[in-house]
Structure formats: structure tokens, C-alpha cells
NUDO-786833 format. One record per atom (N, C-alpha, C): residue number from 0; chain; atom name; x, z negated, y negated. Coordinates in nm, 2 decimals. Each point is the difference from the previous one (the first is absolute). Layout:
N
 tidren numar tormar     px     pz     py
    NUM     A     CA      X      Z      Y
...
//
This chain:
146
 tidren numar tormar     px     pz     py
      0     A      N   0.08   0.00   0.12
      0     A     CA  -0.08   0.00  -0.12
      0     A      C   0.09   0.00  -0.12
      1     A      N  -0.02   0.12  -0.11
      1     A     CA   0.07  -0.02  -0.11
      1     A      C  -0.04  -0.12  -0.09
      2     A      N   0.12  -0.07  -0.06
      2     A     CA   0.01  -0.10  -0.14
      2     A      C   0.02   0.14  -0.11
      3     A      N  -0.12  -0.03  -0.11
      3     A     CA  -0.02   0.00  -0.09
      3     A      C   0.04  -0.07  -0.13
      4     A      N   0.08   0.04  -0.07
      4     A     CA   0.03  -0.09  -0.13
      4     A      C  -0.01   0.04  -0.10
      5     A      N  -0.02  -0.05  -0.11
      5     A     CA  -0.06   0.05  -0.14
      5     A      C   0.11  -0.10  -0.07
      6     A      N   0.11   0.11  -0.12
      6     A     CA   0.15  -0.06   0.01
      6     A      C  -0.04   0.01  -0.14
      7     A      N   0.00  -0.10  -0.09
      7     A     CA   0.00   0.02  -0.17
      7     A      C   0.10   0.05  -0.02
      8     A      N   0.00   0.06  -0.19
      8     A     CA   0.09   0.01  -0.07
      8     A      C   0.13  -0.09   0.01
      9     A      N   0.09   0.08   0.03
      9     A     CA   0.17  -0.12  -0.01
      9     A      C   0.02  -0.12   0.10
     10     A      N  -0.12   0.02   0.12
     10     A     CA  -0.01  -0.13   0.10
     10     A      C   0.10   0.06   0.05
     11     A      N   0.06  -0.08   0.12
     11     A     CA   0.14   0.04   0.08
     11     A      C  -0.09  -0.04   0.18
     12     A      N   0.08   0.07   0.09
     12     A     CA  -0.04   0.00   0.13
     12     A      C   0.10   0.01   0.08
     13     A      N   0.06  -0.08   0.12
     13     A     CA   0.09   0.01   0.07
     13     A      C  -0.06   0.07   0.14
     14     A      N   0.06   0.14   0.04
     14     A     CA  -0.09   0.06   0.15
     14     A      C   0.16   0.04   0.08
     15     A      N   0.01  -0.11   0.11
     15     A     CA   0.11   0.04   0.10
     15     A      C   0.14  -0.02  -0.09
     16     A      N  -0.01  -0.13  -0.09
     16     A     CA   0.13   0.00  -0.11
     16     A      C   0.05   0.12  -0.12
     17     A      N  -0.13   0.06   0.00
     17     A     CA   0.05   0.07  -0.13
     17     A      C  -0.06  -0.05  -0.07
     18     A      N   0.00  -0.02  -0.14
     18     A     CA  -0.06  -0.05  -0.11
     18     A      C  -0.09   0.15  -0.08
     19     A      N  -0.09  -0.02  -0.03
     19     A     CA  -0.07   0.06  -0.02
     19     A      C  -0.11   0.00  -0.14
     20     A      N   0.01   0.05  -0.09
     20     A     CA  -0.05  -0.03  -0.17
     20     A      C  -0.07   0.05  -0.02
     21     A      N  -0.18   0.02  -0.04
     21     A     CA  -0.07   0.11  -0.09
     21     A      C   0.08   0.02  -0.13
     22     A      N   0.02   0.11  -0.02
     22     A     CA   0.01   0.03  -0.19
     22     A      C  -0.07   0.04  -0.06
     23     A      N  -0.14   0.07   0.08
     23     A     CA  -0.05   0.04  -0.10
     23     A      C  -0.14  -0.09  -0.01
     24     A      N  -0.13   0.10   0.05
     24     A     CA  -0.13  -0.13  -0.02
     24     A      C  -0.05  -0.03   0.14
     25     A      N  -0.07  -0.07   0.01
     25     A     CA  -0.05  -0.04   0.16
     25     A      C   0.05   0.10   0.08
     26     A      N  -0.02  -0.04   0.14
     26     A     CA   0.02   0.08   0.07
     26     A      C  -0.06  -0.02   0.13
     27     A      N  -0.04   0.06   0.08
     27     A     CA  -0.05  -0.06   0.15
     27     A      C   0.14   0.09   0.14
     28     A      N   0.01  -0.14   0.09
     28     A     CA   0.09   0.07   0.08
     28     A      C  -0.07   0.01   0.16
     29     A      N   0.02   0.07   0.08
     29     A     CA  -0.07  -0.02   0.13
     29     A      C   0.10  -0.02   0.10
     30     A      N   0.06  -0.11   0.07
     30     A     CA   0.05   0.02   0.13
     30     A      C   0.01  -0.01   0.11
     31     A      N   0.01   0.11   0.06
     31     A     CA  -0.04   0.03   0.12
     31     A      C   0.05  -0.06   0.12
     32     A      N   0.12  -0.03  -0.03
     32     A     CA   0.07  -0.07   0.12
     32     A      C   0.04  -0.17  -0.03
     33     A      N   0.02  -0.05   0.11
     33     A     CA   0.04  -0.12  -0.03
     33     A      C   0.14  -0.04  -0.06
     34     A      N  -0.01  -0.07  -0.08
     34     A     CA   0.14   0.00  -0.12
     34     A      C   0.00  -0.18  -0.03
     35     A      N   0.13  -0.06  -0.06
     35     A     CA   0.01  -0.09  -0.10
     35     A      C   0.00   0.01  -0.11
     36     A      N  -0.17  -0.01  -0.06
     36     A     CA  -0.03   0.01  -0.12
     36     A      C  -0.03  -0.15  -0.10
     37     A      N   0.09  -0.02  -0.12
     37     A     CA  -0.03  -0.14  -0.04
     37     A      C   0.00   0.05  -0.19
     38     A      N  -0.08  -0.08  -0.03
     38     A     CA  -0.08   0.06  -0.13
     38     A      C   0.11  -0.06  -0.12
     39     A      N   0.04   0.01  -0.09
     39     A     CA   0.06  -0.08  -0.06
     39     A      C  -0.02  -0.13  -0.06
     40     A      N  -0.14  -0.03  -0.03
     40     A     CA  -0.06  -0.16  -0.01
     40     A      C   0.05  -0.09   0.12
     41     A      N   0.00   0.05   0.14
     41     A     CA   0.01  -0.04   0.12
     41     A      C   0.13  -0.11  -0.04
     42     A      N   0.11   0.16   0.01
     42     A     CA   0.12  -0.04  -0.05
     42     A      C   0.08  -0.14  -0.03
     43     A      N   0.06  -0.04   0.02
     43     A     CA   0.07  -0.15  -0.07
     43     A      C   0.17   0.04   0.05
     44     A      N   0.03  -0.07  -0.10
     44     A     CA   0.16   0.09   0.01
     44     A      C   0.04  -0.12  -0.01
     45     A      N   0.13   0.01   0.07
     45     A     CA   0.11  -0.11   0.03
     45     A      C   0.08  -0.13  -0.11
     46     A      N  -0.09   0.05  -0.12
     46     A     CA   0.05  -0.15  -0.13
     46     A      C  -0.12  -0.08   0.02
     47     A      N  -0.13   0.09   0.03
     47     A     CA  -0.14  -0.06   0.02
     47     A      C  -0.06  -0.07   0.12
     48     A      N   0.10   0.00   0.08
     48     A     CA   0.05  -0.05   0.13
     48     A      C   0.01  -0.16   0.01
     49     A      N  -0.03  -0.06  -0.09
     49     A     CA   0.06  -0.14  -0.08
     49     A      C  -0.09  -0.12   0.09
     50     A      N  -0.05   0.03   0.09
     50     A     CA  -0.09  -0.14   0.10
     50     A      C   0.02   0.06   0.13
     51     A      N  -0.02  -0.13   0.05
     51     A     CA  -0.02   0.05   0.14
     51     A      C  -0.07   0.05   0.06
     52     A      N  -0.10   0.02  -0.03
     52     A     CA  -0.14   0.12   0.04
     52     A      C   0.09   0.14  -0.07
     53     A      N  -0.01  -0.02  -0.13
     53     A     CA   0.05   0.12  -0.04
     53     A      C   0.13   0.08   0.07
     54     A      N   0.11  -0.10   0.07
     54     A     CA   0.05   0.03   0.10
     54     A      C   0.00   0.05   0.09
     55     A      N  -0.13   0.01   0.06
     55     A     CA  -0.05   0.02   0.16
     55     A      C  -0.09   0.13  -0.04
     56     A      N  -0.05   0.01  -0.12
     56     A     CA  -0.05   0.12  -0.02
     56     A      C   0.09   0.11  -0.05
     57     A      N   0.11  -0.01  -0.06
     57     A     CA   0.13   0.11  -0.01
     57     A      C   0.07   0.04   0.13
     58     A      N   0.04  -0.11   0.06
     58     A     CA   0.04   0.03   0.17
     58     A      C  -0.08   0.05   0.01
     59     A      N  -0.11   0.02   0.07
     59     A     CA  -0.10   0.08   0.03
     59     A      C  -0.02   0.16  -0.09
     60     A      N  -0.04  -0.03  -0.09
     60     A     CA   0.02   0.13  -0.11
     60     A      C   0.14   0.08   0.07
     61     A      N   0.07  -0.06   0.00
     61     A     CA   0.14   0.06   0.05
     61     A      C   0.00   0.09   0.09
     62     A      N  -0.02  -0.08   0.12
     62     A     CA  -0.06   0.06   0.12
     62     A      C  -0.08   0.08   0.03
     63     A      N  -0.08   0.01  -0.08
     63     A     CA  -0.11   0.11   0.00
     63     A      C   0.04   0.14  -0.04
     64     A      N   0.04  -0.01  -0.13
     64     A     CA   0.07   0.08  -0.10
     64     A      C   0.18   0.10   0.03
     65     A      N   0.03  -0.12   0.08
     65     A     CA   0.12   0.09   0.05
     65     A      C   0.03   0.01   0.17
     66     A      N  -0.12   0.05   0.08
     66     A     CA   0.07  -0.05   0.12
     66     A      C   0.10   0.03   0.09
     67     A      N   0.12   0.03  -0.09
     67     A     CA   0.13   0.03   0.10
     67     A      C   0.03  -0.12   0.00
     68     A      N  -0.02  -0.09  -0.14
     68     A     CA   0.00  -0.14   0.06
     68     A      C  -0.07  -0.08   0.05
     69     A      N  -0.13   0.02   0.01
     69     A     CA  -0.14  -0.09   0.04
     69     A      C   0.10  -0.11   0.09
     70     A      N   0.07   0.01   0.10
     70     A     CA   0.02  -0.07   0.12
     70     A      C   0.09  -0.13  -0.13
     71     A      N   0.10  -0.02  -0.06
     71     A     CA   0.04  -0.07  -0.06
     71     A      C  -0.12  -0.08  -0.16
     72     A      N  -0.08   0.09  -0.01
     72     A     CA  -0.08  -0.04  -0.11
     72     A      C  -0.07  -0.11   0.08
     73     A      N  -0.08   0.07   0.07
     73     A     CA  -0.08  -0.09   0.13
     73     A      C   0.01  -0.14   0.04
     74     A      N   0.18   0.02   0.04
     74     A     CA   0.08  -0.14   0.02
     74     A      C  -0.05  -0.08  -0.10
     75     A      N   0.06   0.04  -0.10
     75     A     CA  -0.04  -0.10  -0.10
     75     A      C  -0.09  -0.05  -0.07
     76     A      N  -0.09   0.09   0.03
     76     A     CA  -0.18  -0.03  -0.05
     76     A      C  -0.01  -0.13   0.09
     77     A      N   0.02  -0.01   0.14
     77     A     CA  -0.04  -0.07   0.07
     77     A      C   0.08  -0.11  -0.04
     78     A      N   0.13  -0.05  -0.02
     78     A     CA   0.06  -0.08  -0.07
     78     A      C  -0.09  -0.07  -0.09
     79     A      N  -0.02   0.07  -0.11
     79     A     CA  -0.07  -0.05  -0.06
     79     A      C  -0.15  -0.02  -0.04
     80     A      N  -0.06   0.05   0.08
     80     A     CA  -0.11   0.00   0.04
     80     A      C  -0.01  -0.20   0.09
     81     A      N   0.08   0.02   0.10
     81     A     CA   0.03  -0.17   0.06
     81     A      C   0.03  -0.11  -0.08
     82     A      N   0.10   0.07  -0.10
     82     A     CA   0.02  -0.11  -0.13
     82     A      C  -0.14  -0.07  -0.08
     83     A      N  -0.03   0.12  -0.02
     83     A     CA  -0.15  -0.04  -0.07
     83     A      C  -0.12  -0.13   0.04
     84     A      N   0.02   0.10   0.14
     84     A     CA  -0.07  -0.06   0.10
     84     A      C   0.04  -0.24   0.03
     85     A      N   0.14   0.02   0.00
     85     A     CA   0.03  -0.11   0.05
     85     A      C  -0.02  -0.07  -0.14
     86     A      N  -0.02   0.06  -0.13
     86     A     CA   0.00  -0.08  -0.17
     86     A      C  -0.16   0.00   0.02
     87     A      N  -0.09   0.07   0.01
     87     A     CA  -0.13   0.00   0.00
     87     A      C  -0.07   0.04   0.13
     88     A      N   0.00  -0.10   0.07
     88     A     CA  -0.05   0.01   0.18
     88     A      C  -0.21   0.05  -0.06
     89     A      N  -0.06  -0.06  -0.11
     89     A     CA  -0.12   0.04  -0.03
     89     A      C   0.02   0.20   0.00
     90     A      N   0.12   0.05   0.00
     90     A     CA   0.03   0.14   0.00
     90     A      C  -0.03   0.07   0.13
     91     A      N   0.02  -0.11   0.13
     91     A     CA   0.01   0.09   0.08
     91     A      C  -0.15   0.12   0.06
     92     A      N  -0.09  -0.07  -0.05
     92     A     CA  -0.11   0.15   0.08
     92     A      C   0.07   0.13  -0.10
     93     A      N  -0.02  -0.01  -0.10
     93     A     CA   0.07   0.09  -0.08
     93     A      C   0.14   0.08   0.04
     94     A      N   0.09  -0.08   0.06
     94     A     CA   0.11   0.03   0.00
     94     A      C  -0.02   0.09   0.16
     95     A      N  -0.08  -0.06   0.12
     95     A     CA  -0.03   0.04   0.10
     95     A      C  -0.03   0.21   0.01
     96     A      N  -0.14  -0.02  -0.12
     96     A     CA  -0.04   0.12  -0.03
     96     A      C   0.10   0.10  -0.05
     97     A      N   0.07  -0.08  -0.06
     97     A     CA   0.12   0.15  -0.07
     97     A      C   0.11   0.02   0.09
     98     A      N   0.00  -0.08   0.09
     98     A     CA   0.13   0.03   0.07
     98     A      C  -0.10   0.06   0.16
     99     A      N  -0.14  -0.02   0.02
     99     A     CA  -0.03   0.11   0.08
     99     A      C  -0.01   0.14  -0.05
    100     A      N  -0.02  -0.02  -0.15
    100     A     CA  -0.01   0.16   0.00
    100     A      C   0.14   0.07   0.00
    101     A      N   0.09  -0.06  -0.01
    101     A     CA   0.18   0.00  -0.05
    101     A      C   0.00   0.05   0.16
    102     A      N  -0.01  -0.13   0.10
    102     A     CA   0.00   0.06   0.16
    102     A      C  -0.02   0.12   0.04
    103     A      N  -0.16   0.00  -0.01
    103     A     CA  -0.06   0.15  -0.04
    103     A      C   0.07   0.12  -0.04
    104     A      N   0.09  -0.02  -0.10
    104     A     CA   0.07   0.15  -0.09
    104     A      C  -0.12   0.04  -0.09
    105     A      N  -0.09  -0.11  -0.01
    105     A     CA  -0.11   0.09  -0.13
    105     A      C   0.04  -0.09  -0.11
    106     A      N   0.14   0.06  -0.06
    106     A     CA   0.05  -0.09  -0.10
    106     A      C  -0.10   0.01  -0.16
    107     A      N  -0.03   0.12  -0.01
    107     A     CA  -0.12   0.00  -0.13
    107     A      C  -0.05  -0.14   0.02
    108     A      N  -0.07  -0.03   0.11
    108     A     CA  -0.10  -0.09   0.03
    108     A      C   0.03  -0.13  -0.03
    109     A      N   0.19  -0.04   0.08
    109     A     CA   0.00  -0.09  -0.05
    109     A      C   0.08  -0.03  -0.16
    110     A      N   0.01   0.09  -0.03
    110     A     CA   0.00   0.01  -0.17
    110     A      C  -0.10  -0.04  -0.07
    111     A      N  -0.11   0.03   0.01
    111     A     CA  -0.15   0.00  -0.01
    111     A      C  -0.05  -0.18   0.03
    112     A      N   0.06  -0.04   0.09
    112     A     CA  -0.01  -0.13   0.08
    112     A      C   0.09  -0.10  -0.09
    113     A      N   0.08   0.05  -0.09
    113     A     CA   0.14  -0.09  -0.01
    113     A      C  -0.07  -0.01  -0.14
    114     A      N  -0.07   0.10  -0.05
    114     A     CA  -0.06  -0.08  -0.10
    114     A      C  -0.06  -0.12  -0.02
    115     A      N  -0.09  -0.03   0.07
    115     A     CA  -0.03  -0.15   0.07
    115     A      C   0.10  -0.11  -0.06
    116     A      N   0.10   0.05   0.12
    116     A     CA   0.12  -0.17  -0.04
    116     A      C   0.06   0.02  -0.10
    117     A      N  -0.02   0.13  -0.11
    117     A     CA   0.01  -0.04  -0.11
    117     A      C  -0.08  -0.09  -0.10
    118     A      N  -0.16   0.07   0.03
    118     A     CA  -0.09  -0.12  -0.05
    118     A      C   0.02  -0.16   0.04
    119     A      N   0.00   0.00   0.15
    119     A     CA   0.03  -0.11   0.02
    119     A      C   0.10  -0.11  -0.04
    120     A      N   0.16   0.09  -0.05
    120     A     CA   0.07  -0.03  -0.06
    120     A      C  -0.02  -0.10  -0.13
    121     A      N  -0.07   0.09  -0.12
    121     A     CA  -0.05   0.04  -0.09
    121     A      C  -0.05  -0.19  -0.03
    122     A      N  -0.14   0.03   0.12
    122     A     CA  -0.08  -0.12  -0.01
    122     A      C   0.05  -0.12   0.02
    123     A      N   0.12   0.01   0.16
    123     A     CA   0.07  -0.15  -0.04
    123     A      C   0.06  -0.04  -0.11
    124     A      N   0.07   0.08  -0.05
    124     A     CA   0.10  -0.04  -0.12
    124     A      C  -0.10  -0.09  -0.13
    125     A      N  -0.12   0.10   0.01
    125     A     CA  -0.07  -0.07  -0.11
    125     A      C  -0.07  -0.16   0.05
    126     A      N  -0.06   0.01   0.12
    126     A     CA  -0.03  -0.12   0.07
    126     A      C   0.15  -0.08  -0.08
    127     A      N   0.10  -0.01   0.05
    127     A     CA   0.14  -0.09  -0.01
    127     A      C  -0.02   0.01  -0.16
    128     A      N   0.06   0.04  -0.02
    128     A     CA  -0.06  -0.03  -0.20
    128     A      C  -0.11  -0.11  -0.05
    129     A      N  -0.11   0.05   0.08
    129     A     CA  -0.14  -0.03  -0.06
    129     A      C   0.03  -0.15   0.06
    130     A      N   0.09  -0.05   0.13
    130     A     CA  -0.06  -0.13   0.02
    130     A      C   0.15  -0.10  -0.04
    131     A      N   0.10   0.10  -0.05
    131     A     CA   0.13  -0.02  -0.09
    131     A      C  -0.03  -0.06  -0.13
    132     A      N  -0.09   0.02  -0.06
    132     A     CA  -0.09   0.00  -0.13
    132     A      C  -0.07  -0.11   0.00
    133     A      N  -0.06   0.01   0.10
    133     A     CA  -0.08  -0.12   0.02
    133     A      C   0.11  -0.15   0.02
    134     A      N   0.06   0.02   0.10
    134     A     CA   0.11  -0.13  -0.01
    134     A      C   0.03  -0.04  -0.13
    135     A      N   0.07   0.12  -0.02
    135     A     CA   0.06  -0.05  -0.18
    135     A      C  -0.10  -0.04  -0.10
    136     A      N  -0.13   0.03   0.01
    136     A     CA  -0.07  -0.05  -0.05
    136     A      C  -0.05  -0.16   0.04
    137     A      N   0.00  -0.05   0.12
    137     A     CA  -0.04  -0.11   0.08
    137     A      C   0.14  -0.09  -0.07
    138     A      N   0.09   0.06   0.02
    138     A     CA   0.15  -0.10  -0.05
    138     A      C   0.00  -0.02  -0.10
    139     A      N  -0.05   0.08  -0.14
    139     A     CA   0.02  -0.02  -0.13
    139     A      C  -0.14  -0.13  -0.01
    140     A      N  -0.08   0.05   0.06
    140     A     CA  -0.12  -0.11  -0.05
    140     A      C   0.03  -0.11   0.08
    141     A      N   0.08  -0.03   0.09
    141     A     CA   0.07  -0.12   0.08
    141     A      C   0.05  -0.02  -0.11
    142     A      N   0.13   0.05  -0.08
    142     A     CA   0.12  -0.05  -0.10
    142     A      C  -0.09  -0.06  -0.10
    143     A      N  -0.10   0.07  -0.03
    143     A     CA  -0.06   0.00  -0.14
    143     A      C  -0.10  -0.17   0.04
    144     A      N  -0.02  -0.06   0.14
    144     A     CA  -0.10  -0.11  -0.04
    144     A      C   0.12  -0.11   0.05
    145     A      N   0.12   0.03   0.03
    145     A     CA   0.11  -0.10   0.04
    145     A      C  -0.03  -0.10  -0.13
//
């Protein structure tokens, strides 16, 4: 079954590692065969790399995107994918799902998946904050009735 894409002005598209640019105005592309296609929003590049989700989603990206090395990208997705895992054990259904579809070879999928333990990410950090906040708050009104 052909993928259909509808490419804006100046959007960028990566198909089988070539980079790929509209210049001019929309465009629609049809393809026919099966390819590694990743849109440039998808994208997250190696300074944006900065968490450890966001880690597990570039190893993966990687892998997808270049597979002469998938076998080494892989390695290390799963590296860090475990890391994650052993810092945020609430991670693992999530972590399960992306690394069946990784098993699989339907790496889109678990790109698609890895979004997740970014949210998930996302949400603990703010949880730790929000109850970070709260202490400092609890301590100052301790200091403050000493």
C-alpha cells in the first residue's frame, strides 16, 4: 500500500538517508515501496539529545535512519532504554512496547512508541519539581513558626 505525503513549503524529509527539501509550494509525494521515511519535526538531533528518553529516541532514530549501522545503534538504544528503565521502573510497560516493536524491526513504530517515554519523561520531572516545591515550601513555613 502506497504512503502518501503532503510536504510543505521548505519542510525537510529524510527517505533511505537522503535529506530531502521542498523549495517550492506544497507538494504531495506517493511511495510505492517500502523506505525509511522520517519527517523533519520527527527529527531530534544529537545536541537535543539532552535526557535520557531523549537518548533512547536518537539511538533509535539512528538506527532507523542509517541501517549499515542499525546493529550498533540498536545496541545502544537497548543500553539505554535499561538505564531508563532501572531510573524509572513506572517506565517499564512503555519501555516493553518499544523495544517489542525494536525486536520486531518495525523501528517507525517504535519511534512512534518512544514518544511516550518522552512524555513520561516530561511528567516525572514535573511530578519531582511540583513535590520539590512543595517541601521547600513545608521547610520555610517550619523555619518561619520556629
Amino acid at each position: 500500500m502506497p504512503l502518501k505525503l503532503d510536504i510543505k513549503a521548505g519542510e525537510k524529509l529524510v527517505i533511505n538517508g537522503a535529506v530531502l527539501e521542498n523549495v517550492g509550494g506544497n507538494a504531495k509525494l506517493l511511495i510505492h515501496n517500502e523506505s525509511a521515511i522520517i519527517r523533519e519535526k520527527e527529527i531530534l538531533s544529537q545536541g537535543e539529545s539532552n535526557t535520557p528518553a531523549a537518548r533512547v529516541y536518537f539511538a533509535l532514530q539512528c538506527a532507523y535512519m542509517f541501517p549499515r549501522h542499525e546493529e550498533e545503534y540498536l545496541q545502544t538504544f537497548h543500553e539505554y532504554l535499561d538505564d531508563y528503565v532501572k531510573a524509572a521502573p513506572s517506565a517499564k510497560p512503555i519501555a516493553d512496547e518499544i523495544a517489542k516493536f525494536a525486536d520486531e524491526a518495525k523501528l517507525y513504530r517504535a519511534l512512534k512508541a518512544t514518544q511516550k517515554l518522552i512524555r513520561h519523561e516530561a511528567d516525572t520531572f514535573t511530578q519531582f519539581a511540583d513535590q520539590l516545591a512543595s517541601s521547600e515550601l513545608a521547610d520555610r513555613l517550619e523555619d518561619a513558626n520556629s
